[in-house]
C-alpha positions in Angstrom: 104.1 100.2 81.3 104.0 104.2 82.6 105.4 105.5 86.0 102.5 107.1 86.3 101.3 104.0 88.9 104.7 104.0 90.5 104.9 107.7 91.3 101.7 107.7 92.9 102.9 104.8 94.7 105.8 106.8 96.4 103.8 109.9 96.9 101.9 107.7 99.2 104.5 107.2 101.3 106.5 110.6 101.2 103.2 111.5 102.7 102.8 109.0 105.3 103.7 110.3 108.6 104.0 107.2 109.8 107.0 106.2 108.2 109.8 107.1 109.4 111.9 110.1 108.1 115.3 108.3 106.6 112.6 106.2 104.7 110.5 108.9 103.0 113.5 110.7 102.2 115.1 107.4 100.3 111.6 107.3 98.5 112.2 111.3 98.0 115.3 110.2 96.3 114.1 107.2 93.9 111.2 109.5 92.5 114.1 112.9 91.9 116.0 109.9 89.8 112.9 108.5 88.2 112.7 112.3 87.0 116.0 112.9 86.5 117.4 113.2 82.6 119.2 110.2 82.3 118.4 107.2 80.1 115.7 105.4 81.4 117.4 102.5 82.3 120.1 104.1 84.5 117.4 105.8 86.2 115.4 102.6 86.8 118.1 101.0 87.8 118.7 103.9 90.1 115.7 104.1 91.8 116.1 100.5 92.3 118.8 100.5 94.2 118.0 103.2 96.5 114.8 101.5 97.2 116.8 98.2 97.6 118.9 99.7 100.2 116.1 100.6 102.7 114.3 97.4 102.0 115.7 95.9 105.3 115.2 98.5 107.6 114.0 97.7 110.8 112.1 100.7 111.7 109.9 100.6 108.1 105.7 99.6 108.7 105.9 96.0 107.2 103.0 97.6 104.7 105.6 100.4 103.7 107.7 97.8 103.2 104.8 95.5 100.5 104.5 99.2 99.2 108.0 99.1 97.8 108.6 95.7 96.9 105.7 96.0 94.6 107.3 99.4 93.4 110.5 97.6 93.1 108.7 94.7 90.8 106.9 97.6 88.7 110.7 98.9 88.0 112.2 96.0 87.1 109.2 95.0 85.0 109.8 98.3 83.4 113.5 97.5 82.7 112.8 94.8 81.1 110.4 96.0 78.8 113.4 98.4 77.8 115.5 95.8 76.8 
């Protein structure tokens, strides 16, 4: 599976204006990882838990928040195709 999907997934909602600002910049965060020069798997896993950690915010739009479960499931589908 590519990223390709994934990062158009979080540019979605870095551009959202409608999510709040500690959100997109979480989702900032995951994608600098995702493009970081680690191995891939410590950078899935990275992105991972960034995402994982905003996941219960109470301020996110419940369809930000479907947005990066299903990123979340891309990643991890991802890791395990690594292994």
């Amino acid at each position: 599976m590519e990223l390709k999907h994934v990062f158009e997934l979080l540019d979605k909602i870095i551009n959202d204006r409608t999510v709040p600002k500690n959100i997109r910049k979480a989702v900032e965060d995951s994608k600098a990882v995702l493009n970081s020069n680690d191995t891939p798997e410590v950078r899935i896993s990275t992105a991972i838990h960034i995402l994982d950690e905003i996941i219960n915010d109470p301020n996110m739009p419940m369809y930000t928040r479907t947005q990066i479960w299903n990123i979340v499931s891309m990643l991890e589908e991802r890791r395990r195709e690594l292994n």
